[in-house]
C-alpha positions as CSV (number, residue, x, y, z in Angstrom):
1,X,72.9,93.5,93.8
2,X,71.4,91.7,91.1
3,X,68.8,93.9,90.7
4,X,71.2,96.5,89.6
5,X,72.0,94.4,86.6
6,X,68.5,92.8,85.9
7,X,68.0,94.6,83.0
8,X,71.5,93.7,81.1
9,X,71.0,89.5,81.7
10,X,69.9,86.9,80.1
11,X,68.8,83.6,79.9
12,X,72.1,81.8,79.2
13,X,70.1,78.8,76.9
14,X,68.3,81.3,74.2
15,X,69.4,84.6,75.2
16,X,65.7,86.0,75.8
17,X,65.6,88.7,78.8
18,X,65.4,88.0,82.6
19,X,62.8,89.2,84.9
20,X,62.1,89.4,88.9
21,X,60.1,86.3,90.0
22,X,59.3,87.8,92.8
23,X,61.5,89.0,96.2
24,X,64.5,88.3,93.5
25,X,64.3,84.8,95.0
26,X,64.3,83.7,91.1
27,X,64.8,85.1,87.9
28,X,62.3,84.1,85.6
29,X,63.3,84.4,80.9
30,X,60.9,85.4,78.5
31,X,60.7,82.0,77.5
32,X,59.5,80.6,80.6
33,X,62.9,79.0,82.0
34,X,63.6,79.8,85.9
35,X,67.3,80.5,87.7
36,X,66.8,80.4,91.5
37,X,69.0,83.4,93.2
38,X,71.0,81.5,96.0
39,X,70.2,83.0,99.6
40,X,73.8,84.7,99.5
41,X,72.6,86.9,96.7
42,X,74.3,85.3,93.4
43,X,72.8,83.2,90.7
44,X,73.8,79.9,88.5
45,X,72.9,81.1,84.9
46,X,74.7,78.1,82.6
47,X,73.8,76.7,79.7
48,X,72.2,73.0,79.3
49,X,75.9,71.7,79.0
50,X,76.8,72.5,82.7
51,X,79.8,73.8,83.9
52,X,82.9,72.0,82.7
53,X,84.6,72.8,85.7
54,X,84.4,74.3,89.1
55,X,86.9,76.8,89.2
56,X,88.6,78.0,92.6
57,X,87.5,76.0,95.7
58,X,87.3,77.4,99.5
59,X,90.3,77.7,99.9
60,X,92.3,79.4,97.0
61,X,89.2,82.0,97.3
62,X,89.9,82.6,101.0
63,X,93.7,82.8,99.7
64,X,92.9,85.5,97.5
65,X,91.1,87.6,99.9
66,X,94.0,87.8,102.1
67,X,96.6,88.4,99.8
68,X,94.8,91.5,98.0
69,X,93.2,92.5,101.5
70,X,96.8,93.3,102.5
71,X,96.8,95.6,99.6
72,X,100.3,93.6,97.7
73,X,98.3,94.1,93.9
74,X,97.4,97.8,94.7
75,X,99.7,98.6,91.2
76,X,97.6,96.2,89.3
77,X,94.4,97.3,90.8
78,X,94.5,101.1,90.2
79,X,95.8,99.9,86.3
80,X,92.3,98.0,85.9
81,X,90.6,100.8,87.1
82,X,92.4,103.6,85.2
83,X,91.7,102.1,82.5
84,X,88.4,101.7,82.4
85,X,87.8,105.2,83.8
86,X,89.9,105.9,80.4
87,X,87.3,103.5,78.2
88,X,84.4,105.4,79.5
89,X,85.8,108.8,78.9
90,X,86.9,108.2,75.7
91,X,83.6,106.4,74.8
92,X,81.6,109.6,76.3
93,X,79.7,107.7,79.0
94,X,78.6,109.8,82.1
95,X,78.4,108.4,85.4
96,X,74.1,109.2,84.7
97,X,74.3,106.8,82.0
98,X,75.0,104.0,84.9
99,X,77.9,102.6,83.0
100,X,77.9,98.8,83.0
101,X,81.3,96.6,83.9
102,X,81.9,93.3,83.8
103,X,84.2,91.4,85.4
104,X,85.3,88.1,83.7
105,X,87.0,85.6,86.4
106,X,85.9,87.8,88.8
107,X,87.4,85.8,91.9
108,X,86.3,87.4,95.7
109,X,85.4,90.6,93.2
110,X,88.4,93.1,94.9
111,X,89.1,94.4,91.8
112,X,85.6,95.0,90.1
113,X,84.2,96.6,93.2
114,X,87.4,98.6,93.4
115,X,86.2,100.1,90.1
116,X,82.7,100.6,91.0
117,X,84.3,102.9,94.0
118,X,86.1,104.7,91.1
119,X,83.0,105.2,88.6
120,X,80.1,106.9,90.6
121,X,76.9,105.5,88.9
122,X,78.6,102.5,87.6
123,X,76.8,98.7,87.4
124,X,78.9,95.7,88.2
125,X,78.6,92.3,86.8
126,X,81.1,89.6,88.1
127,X,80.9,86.3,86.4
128,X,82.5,82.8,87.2
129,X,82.3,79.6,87.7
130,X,83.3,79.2,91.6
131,X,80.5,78.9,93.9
132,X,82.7,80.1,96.9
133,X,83.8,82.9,94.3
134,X,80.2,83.8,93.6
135,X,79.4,83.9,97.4
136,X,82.2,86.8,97.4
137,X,81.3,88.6,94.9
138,X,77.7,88.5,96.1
139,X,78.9,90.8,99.2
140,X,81.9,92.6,97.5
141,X,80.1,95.9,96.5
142,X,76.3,96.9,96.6
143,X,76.0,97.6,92.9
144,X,77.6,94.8,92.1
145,X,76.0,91.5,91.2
146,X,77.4,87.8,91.0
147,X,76.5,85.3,88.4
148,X,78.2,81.8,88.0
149,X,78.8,81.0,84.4
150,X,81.1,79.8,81.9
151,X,83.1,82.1,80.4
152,X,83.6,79.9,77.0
153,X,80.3,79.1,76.5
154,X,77.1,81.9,75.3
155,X,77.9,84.9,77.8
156,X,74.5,85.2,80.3
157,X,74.1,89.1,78.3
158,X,72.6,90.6,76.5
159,X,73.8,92.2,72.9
160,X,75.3,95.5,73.0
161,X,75.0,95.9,76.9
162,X,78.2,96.3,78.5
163,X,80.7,99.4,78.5
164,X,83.5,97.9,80.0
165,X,84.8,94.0,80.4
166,X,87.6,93.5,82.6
167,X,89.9,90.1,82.6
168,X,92.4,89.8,85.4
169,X,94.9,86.8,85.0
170,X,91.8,85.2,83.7
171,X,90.0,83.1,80.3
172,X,88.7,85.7,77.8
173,X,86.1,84.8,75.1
174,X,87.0,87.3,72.1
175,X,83.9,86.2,70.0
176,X,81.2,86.5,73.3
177,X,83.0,89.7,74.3
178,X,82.8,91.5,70.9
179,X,78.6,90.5,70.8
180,X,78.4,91.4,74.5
181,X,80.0,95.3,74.3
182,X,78.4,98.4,73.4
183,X,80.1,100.0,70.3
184,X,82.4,102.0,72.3
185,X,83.0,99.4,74.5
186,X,86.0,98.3,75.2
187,X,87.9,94.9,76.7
188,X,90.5,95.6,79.6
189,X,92.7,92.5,80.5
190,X,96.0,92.0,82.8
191,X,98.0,89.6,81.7
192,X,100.8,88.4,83.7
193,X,104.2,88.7,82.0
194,X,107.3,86.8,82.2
195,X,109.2,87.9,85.6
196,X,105.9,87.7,87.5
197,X,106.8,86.6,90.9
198,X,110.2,85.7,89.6
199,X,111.9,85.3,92.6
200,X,109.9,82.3,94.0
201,X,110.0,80.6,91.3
202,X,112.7,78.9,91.9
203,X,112.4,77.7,95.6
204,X,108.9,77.2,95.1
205,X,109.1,75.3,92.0
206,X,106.1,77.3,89.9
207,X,106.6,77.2,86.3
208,X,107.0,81.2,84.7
209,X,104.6,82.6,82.3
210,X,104.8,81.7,78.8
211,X,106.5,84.1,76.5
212,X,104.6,86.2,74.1
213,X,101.4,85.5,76.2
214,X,99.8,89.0,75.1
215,X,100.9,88.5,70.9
216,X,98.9,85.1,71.2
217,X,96.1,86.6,73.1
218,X,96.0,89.6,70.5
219,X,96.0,87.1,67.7
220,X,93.5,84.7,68.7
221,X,91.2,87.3,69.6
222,X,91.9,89.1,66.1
223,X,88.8,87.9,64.4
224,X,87.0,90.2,66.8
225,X,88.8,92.5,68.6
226,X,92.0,94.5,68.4
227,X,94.1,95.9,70.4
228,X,93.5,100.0,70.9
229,X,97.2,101.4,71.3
230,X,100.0,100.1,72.9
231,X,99.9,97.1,75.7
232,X,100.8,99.0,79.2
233,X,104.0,97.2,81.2
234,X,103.2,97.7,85.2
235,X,106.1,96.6,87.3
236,X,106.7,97.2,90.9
237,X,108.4,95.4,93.8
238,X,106.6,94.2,96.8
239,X,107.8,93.0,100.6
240,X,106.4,89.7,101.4
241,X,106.5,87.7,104.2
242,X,106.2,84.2,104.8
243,X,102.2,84.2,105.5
244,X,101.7,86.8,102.0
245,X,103.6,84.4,100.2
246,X,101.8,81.5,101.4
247,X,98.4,83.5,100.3
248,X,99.6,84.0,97.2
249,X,101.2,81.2,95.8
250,X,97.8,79.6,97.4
251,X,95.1,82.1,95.0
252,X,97.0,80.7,92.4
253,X,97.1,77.8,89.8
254,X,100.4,76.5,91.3
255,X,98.1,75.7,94.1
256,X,96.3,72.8,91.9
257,X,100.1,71.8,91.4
258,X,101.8,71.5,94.9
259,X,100.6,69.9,98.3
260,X,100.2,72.1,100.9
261,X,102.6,70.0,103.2
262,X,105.0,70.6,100.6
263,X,104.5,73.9,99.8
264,X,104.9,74.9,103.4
265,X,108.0,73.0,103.9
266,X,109.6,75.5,101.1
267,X,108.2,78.3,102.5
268,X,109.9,77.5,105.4
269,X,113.3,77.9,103.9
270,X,112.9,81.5,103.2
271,X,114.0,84.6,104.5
272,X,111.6,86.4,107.1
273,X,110.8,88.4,104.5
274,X,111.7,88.7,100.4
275,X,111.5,91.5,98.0
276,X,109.8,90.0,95.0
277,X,108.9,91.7,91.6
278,X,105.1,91.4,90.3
279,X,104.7,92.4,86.7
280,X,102.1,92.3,84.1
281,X,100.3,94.1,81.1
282,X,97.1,95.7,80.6
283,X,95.7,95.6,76.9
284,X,92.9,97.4,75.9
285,X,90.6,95.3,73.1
286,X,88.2,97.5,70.9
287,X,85.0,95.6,68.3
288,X,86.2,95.1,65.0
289,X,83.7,97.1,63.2
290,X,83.3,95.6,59.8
């Protein structure tokens, strides 16, 4: 719930703290600006701009939930987590300390509450710009809260507040991220690497990942973070069928880039069922510390 988190947000226009404005039916910054907490449970904390765009509709959401219902990620999923049980440990934070993560791009929050089953005591924030996202990650774990914001604008945080950000296939901010961690806090993203899903490419017509996704990442976020150690390669195959693939080609980008009519009528031509290969990288991002 929100109220879990109160105490690490703030008001996304001048950074001042938030505050209960009573039944957590708004929250109310020391500056006197209001956020009203949707009846679902999440709040809209953006900046004067507005958002400059709406992220995952109904529908790619819904897609999402099914695919990593079914459990097809669970590689990628234990990674995240690992990892930031391995941030926290090395950082020496005890589950009494009530550990902060953040999810960036948190989607239907699977993986972020996932974590929060992992790390007893933790505090969950998942930030993005969906609405239906938001109304996912409202429900997704009881210590977790949902806030829709822009992830490349001023971070709704507060300095020096959060152990642990996670970014699954997702935007990353280098420069909000360094100002938002605690000094032994560290970043944790997924990346997806060339290969990923390789064998639908093809019929499908997605486009493959970029090569030297994670160097770029590393060097655009260089100003402010680096990496700690060695990026982690997961691979593994998965057994899809028709509907799985449908789900996740559907949670994805490519589903911006093909009709659904079409999309279905290459489904169609598959097998019953297709061994495909997911893979990706985990990179853990530690604060410059000038």
């Amino acid at each position: 719930m929100l109220s879990d988190v109160l105490d690490v947000l703030s008001d996304p226009i001048d950074g001042s703290s938030l505050h209960d404005g009573g039944n957590l039916a708004t929250l109310v910054s020391d500056t006197g600006h209001s956020y009203d907490v949707a009846r679902q449970g999440y709040v809209s904390l953006v900046g004067g701009r507005g958002l400059r765009y709406k992220g995952d509709d109904a529908s790619m959401i819904q897609a999402r939930e099914k695919f990593l219902a079914s459990g097809h990620f669970g590689p990628f999923v234990e990674a995240v987590t690992g990892n930031v049980q391995d941030v926290l440990d090395d950082a020496g934070v005890g589950d009494h300390e009530h550990p902060v993560v953040m999810e960036v791009g948190a989607g239907t929050g699977y993986y972020l509450a996932h974590t929060l089953d992992a790390v007893p005591g933790s505090r969950g924030i998942g930030i993005d710009v969906s609405v239906p996202a938001a109304k996912r990650i409202a429900g997704c774990h009881p210590r977790a809260g949902a806030v829709i914001a822009d992830a490349w604008s001023r971070l709704p945080v507060k300095d020096k507040s959060i152990d642990t950000i996670t970014v699954v296939f997702a935007p990353r901010n280098a420069e909000e991220f360094a100002r938002v961690l605690t000094d032994g806090g560290q970043v944790v993203v997924l990346t997806a690497a060339p290969g990923h899903l390789a064998e639908l490419r093809e019929p499908l017509g997605i486009i493959d990942v970029e090569k030297n996704k994670v160097h770029r990442m590393i060097q655009q976020a260089s100003g402010h973070l680096t990496p700690d150690g060695e990026p982690e390669e997961v691979e593994f195959e998965m057994n899809l069928g028709r509907d799985a693939i449908e789900a996740q080609v559907g949670m994805s980008p490519s589903a911006r880039h093909i009709r659904p009519e079409d999309l279905k009528e290459r489904i169609a031509t598959l097998p019953d069922s297709m061994t495909v290969t997911a893979r990706a990288t985990v990179t853990r991002l530690k604060k410059n510390h000038r």
